[in-house]
N, C-alpha and C positions, 0 to 999 in steps of 0.2 A: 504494500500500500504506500500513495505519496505522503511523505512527512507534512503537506496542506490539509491534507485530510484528518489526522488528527486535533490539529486545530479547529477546522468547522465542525468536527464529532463536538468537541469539548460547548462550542458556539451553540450547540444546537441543543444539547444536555440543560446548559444553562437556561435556555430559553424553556424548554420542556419545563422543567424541574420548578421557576418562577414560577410559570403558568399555571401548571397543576397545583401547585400552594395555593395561588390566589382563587383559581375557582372551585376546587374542591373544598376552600375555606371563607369564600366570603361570605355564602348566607348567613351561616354561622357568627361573624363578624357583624355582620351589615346590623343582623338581629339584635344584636348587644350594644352597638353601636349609636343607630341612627332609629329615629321615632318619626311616624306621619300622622299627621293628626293627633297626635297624642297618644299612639300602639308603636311597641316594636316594628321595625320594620319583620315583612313578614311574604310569603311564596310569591302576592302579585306585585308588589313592589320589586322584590331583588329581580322579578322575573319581567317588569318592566326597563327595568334598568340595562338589565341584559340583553334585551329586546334592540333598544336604543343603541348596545357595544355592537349589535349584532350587524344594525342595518348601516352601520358606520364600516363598519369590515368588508359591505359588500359596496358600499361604493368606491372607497379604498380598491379593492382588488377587484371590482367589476370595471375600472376608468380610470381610475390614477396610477397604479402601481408599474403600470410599461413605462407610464412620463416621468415616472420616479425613477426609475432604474435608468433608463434613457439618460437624464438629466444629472441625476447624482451617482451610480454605479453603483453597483451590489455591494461594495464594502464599506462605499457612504451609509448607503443606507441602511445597513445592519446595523452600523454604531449608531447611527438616527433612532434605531426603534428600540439598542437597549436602552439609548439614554432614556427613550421619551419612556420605557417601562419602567426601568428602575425608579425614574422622575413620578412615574404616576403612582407606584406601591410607597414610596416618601411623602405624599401628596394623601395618601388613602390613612397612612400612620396616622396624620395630622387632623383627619377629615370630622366635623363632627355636625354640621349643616349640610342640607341636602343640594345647594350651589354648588359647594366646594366637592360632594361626590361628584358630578354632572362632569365638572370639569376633570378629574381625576379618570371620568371613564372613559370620554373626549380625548385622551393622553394615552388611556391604556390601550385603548381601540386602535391607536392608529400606531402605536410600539408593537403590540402584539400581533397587527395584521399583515405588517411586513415581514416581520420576524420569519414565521415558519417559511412563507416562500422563497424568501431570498433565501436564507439559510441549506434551504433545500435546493433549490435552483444552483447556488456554489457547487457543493457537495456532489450533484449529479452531472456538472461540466467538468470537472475534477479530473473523470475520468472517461475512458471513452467506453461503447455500448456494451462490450461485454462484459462491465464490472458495473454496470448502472443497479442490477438489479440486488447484486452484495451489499451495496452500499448506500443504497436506499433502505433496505432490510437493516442495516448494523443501525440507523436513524431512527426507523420504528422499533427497534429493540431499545435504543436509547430514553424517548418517547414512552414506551411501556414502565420500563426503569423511574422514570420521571413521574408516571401516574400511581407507582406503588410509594414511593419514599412521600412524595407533597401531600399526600393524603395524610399520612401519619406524624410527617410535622407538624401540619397544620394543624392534627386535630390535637396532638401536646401542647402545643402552646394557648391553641385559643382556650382547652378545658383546665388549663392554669390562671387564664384570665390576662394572659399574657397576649392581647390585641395588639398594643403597638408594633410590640417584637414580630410578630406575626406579618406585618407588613414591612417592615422592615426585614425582616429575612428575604423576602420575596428579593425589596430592592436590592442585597445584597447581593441575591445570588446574580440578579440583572446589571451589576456595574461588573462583576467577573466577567461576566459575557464581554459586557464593552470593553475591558480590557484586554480580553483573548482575536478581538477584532485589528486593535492596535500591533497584538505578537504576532500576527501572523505570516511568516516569512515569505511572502507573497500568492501570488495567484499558481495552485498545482497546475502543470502540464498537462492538458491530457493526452492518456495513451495514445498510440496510432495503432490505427485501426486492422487488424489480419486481414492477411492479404491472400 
């Protein structure tokens, strides 16, 4: 495997690994957190809320995201969307008005919607067709990894009462990411193709 590739593993781990913290633990959070009308928040708020990250993701990657790439390059724009993740789980730490989520999710929606593609999009130019499907696979193995550990931080810290950390962890793990965009010893070669 190219030495590039273990960088965008680690790139893509991070982003997993954030993700799966914050959504397998926000209702949990949100619920403790934030009040409407005067009740915890509760299934159709957090699921309003989400509704709103959702339809923000699909125009993000249904119309922006070629112009984004085009314009700023897939490793612009990976450090663009850890910062704006990491920036938005430090923004969620602090959050305790319902403005101040809106724009947090505003933040998170457009970190996280770049994230996966580009991340993946690297990864599978990396190398050439007959190792697309390794190496896509070692990403969903990565990804699955990410969906077992975020669930049980998440759920440590929040049944500690430990919310801030909770969000801050998230950012945590999303400034690693953006770091690992800065070491990466440039763009892998990819193979050439059998002949």
């Amino acid at each position: 495997m190219r030495p590039g590739l273990w960088n965008l593993w680690a790139q893509f781990l991070m982003f997993s690994l954030a993700f799966s913290l914050f959504t397998s633990g926000f209702a949990l959070f949100a619920e403790r957190r934030f009040t409407w009308q005067g009740q915890p928040f509760g299934p159709r708020e957090i699921g309003y809320l989400f509704a709103y990250s959702g339809f923000l993701g699909i125009l993000l990657q249904g119309g922006l995201m070629g112009r984004l790439v085009r314009r700023l390059g897939e490793g612009w724009l990976a450090r663009a969307g850890f910062a704006a993740a990491a920036t938005a789980y430090c923004g969620l730490a602090l959050a305790v008005e319902i403005p101040h989520l809106v724009v947090v999710a505003t933040i998170s929606a457009f970190g996280n919607g770049v994230l996966r593609p580009v991340i993946t999009g690297q990864v599978s130019q990396a190398v050439g067709p007959g190792e697309q499907g390794t190496v896509l696979g070692i990403n969903q193995s990565l990804a699955s990894l990410a969906a077992v550990l975020g669930p049980a931080l998440g759920g440590v810290l929040i049944e500690q009462g430990l919310l801030t950390a909770w969000a801050l962890t998230s950012a945590g793990i999303g400034a690693i990411g953006f770091l690992f965009t800065w070491l990466r010893p440039g763009q892998p070669a990819p193979a050439a193709s059998p002949q």
